[in-house]
C-alpha positions in Angstrom: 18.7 -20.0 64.9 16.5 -18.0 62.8 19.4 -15.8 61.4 20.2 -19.3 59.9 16.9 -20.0 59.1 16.7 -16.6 57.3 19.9 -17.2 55.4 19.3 -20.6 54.3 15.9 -19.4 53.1 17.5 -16.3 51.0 20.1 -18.7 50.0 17.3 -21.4 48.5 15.2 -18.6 47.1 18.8 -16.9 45.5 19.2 -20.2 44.3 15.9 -21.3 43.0 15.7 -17.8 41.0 19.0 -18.4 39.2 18.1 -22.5 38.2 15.1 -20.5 37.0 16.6 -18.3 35.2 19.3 -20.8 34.1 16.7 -22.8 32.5 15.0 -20.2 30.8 18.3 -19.0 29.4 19.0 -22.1 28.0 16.1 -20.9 25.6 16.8 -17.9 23.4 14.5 -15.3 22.5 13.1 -15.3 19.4 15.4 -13.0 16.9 12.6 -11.6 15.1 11.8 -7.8 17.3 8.4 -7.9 19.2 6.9 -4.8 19.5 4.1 -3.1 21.3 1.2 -1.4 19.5 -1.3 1.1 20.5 -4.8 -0.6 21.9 -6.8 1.9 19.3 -7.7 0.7 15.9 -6.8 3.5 14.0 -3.4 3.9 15.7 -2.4 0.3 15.1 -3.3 0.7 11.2 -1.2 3.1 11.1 1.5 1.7 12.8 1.5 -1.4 10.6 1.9 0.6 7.6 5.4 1.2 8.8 6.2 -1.7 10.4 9.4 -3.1 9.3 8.6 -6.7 9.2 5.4 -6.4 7.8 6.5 -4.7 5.5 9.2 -7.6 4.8 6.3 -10.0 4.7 4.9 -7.9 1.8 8.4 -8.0 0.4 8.4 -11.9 1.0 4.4 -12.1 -1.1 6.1 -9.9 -4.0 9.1 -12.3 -4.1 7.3 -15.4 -4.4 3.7 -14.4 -6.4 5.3 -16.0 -9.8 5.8 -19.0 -8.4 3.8 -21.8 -10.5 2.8 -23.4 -7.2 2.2 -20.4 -5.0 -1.6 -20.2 -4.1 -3.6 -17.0 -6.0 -6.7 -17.4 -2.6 -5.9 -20.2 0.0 -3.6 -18.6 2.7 0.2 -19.5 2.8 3.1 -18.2 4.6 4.4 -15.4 3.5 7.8 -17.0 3.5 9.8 -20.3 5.1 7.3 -22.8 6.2 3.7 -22.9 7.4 2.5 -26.0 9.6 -0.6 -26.3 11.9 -3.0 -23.7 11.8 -4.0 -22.5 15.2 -6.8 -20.8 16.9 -9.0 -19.8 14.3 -11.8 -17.1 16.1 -13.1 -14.5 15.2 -13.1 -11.1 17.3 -14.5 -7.3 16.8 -15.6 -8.1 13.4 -12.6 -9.9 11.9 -11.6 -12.9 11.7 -8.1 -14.4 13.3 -6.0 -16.8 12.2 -2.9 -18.2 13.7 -0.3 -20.6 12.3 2.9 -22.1 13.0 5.4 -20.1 11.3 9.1 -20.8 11.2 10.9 -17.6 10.5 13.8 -17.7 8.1 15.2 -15.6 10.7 14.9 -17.6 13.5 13.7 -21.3 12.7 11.8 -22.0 15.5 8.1 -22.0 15.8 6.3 -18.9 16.6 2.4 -18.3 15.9 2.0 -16.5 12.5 -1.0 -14.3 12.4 -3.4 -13.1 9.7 -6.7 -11.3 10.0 -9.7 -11.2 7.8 -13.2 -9.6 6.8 -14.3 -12.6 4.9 -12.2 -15.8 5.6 -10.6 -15.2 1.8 -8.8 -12.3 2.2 -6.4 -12.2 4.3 -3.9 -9.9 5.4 -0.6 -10.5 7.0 0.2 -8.9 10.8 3.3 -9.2 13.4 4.3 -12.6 14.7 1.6 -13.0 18.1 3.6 -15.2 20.1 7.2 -15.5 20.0 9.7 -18.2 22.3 10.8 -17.0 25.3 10.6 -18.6 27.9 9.7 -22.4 26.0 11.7 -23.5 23.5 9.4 -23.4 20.2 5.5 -22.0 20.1 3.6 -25.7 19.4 0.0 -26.3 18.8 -2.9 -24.8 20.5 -6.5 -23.4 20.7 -8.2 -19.5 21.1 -11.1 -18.9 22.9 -12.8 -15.5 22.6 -14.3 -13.8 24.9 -16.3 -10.4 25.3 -13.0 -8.7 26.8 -10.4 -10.7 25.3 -9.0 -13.4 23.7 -6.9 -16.2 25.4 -4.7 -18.7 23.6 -3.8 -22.1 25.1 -0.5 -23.6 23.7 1.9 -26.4 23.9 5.3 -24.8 24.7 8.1 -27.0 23.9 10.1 -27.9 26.6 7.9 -26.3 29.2 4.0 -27.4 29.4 0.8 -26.0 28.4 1.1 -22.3 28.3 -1.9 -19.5 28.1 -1.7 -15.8 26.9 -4.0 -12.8 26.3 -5.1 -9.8 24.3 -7.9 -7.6 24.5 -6.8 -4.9 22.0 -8.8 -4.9 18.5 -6.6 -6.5 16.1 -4.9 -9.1 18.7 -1.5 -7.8 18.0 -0.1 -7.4 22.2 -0.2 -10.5 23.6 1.0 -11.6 27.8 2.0 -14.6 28.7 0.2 -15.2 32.4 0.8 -18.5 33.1 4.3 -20.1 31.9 3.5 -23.0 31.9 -0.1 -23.3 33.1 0.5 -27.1 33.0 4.0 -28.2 33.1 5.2 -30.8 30.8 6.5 -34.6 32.3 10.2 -34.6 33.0 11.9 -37.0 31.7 11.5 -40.4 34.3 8.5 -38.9 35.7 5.4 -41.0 35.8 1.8 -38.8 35.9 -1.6 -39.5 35.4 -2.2 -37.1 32.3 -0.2 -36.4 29.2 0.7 -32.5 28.3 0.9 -31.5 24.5 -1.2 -29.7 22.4 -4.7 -28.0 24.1 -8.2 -26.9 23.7 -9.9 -24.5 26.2 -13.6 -24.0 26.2 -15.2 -22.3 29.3 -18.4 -23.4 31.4 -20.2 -21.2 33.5 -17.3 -19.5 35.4 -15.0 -22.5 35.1 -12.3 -22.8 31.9 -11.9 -26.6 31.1 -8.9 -27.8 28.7 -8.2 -31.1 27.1 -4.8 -31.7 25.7 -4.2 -34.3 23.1 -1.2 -36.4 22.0 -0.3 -39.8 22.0 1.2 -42.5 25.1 3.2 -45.2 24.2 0.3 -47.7 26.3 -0.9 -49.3 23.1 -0.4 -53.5 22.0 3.5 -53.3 21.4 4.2 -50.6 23.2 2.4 -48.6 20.0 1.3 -45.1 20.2 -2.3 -44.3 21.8 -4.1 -41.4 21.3 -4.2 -38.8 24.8 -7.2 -36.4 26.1 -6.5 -35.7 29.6 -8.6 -32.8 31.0 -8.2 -30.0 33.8 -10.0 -27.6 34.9 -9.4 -23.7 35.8 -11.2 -20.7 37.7 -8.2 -18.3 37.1 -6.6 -19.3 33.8 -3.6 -20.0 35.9 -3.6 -22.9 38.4 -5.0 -26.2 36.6 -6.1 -28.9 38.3 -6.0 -32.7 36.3 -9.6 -34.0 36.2 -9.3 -37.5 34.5 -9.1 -38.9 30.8 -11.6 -36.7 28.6 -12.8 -39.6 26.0 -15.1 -42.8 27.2 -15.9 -45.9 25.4 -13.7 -44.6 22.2 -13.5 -47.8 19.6 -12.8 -46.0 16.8 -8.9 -44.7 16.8 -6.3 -48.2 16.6 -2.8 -48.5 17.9 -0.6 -45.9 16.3 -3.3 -43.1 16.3 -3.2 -40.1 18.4 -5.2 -37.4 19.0 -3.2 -34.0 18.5 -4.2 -30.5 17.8 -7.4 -30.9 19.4 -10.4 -28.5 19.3 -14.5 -29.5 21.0 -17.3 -27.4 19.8 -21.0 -28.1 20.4 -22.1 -29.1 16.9 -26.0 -29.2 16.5 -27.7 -31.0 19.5 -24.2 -33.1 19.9 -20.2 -32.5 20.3 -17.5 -32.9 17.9 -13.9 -33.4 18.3 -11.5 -32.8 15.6 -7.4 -33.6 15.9 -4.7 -34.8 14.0 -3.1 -37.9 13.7 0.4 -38.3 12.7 -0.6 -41.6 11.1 -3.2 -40.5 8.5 -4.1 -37.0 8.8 -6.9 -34.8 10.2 -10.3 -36.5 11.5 -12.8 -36.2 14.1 -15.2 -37.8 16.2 -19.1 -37.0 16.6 -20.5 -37.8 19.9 -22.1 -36.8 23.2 -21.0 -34.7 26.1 -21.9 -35.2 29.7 -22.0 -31.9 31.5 -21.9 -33.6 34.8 -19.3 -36.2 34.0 -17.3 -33.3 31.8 -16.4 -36.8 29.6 -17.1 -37.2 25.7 -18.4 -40.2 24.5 -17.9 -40.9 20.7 -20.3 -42.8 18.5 -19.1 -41.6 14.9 -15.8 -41.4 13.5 -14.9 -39.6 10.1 -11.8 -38.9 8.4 -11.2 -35.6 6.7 -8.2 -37.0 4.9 -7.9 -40.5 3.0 -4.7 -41.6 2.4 -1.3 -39.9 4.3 -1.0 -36.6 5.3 2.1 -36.4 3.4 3.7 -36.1 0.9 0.2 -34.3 -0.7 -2.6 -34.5 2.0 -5.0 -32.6 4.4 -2.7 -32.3 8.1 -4.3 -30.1 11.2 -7.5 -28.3 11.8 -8.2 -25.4 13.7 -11.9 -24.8 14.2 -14.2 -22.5 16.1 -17.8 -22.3 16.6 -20.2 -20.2 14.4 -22.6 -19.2 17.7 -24.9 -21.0 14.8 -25.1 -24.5 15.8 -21.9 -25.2 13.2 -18.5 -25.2 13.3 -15.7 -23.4 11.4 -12.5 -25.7 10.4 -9.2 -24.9 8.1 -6.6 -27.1 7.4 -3.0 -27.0 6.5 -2.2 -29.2 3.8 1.5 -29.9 1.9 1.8 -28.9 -1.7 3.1 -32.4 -3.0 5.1 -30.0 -5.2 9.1 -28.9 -4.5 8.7 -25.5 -3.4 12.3 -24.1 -2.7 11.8 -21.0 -0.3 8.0 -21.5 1.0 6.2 -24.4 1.9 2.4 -25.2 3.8 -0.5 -23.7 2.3 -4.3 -23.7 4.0 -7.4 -25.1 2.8 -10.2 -22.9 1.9 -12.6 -22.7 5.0 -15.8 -24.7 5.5 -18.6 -24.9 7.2 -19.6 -28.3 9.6 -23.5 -28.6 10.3 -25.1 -31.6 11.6 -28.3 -32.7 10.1 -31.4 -35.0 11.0 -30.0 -37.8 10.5 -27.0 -37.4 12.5 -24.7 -37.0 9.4 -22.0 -34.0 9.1 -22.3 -31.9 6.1 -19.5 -29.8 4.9 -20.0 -26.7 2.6 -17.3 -24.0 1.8 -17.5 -20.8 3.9 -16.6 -17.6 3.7 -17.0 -15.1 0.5 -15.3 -17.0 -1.8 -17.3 -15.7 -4.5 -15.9 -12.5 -4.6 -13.0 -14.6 -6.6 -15.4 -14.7 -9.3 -14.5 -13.2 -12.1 -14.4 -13.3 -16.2 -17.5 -15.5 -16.1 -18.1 -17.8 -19.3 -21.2 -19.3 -20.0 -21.4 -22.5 -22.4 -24.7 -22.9 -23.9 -25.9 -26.5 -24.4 -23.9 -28.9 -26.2 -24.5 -32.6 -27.9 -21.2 -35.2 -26.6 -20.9 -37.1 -29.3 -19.2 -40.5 -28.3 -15.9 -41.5 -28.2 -14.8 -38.1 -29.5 -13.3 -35.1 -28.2 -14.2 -31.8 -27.8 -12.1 -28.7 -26.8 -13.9 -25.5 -25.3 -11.2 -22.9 -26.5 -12.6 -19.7 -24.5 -11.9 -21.9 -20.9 -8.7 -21.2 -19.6 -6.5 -20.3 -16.6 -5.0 -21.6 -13.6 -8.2 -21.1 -11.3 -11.2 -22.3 -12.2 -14.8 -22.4 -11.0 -16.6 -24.9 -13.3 -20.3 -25.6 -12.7 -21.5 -28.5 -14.9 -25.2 -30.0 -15.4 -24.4 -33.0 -17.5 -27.1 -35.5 -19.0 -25.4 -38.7 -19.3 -28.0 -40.8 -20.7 -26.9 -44.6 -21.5 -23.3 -43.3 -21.4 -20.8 -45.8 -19.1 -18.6 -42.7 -18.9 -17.9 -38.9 -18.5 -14.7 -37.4 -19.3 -13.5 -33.8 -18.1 -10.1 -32.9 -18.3 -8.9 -29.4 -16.9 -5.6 -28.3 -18.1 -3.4 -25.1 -16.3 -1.4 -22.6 -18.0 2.3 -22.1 -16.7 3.7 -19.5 -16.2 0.8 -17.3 -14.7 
């Protein structure tokens, strides 16, 4: 009897480890070579200057720098297309950013990466996560911490997954829990909703919300989705309950993707995408005890559709400051044939007195000054033109102090020079 019992448990585990495997086959590797850097700083410099596909991405920049509609400072792609930008942090003195790219090479999503002194510059590094064992590298959220850095992302077909690195430029990355919260199978009904996640961490416990949408709304319409769960280990998530209380703001058809939740001043802010009208957020109050948000503000960061010209995801991170970090990805509205996706420049979210977010750029953008011109003061004479010959180019800083008097109207018209 237990020679039978032995077998038949070989037999299921045999079995078990095949499905497993089966399933995980039915998800190739990514075709573009990971590879395993030093954990010193010096060594991995100089690794990356003979890195093959960094060195293609360089190739890729060269191709492309002519085009009329390539960006001169907000970050694109290198090549193919960039969507979401993802866990934004900032680590050992640089500043991380990760993005959905899709390889022309293998056109799935993997998370893009690009590091930076100043949140202008940025230089291109190896693809952090590739597929393998999910189908595509979705949305998700970085949290840094003194000894590493984890990342929290939706893997398609799978669940939630999280990763690591610890070494100074982020470039080694292990998945340790695939998924962390597995995805509903198809005719399953659960309590929660798994898609794209933020983690944030409280005393020793590591909470995550993951947004999306359920099909619950009037109609059967899309409703936005923030279910929470709670980790000590990174690794075993337990469901909690539905993150938002006493929202009013979002209708039917809104969800609530690419989510991130930063303290912001005295209060909480929660930023997402909708796949209705863009990137927004909503200002409000967290209960520590409860671990619920409870919105009272809503704001848009986009006005019209996300497409075919408008502001799509944010990724955000806190400034230890009281503020919070965002980019965005936004579409060019232009035909770009070979590249598409380029970021916003940074900026900075405060919250002041009167319970109102400002917005301010961030980072060093003026280090992009150059070639400065300086118009003395001029008499606008009405209903007649005038053409400053010595302002030109296709980036432009202007600052303007203009005394309109009794006039109904103002009238500046910037023109760009094509080719570069």
């Amino acid at each position: 009897m237990k020679r039978v019992n032995i077998y038949t448990f070989l037999f299921c585990t045999i079995f078990l480890a095949i499905e497993c495997y089966a399933q995980q086959a039915s998800y190739p590797k990514s075709k573009i070579l990971q590879k395993n850097f030093s954990s010193n700083l010096k060594e991995q410099l100089r690794e990356l200057e003979k890195d093959p596909f960094v060195q293609y991405l360089n190739e890729c920049r060269e191709k492309w720098k002519d085009n009329p509609y390539r960006p001169i400072y907000h970050f694109s792609s290198p090549e193919s297309i960039l969507h979401d930008p993802n866990g934004l942090c900032y680590w050992q003195g640089n500043w991380h950013l990760f993005y959905q790219h899709l390889p022309s090479k293998d056109f799935r999503q993997h998370w893009g990466h690009a590091v930076s002194h100043d949140l202008i510059h940025w230089k291109d590094l190896p693809i952090a996560l590739y597929p393998g064992p999910e189908n595509m590298c979705y949305s998700g959220a970085t949290l840094a911490e003194k000894d590493k850095v984890i990342a929290m992302y939706y893997g398609v077909d799978l669940g939630d997954i999280v990763a690591t690195s610890s070494d100074p430029l982020l470039l080694n990355w292990e998945k340790i829990a695939t998924p962390a919260i597995p995805r509903v199978k198809s005719g399953e009904t659960l309590p929660y909703y798994v898609f794209d996640p933020a983690i944030w961490k409280e005393d020793s416990i590591y909470y995550a919300v993951t947004g999306g949408r359920t099909n619950t709304g009037p109609g059967n319409k899309a409703m936005r989705s923030t279910s929470l769960f709670s980790s000590k280990d990174l690794k075993s998530w337990k469901y909690e309950h539905d993150f938002m209380k006493n929202e009013r703001f979002l209708p039917p058809g809104e969800d609530a993707s690419c989510p991130y939740f930063w303290p912001i001043g005295n209060r909480h802010i929660f930023l997402f995408f909708s796949h209705t009208t863009g990137s927004q957020y909503l200002l409000g109050d967290y209960n520590k005890e409860e671990h619920c948000f409870y919105p009272t503000f809503h704001g848009r960061f986009n006005f019209m559709s996300f497409l075919p010209g408008g502001v799509h995801a944010p990724s955000a991170t806190s400034d230890g400051k009281g503020g919070v970090i965002v980019i965005h990805n936004m579409h060019t509205g232009k035909k770009t044939p070979g590249w598409r996706g380029i970021t916003t420049l940074p900026r900075r979210l405060t919250l002041d007195k009167y319970d109102t977010i400002n917005i301010q750029p961030y980072g060093d953008y003026e280090s992009l000054r150059t070639h400065h011109q300086h118009i003395d003061k001029l008499n606008l004479p009405a209903n007649e033109e005038i053409i400053i010959d010595n302002i030109k180019g296709n980036a432009l800083e202007i600052k303007a102090e203009i005394n309109i008097n009794s006039s109904p109207m103002i009238e500046m018209n910037v023109y760009t020079l094509f080719p570069r």
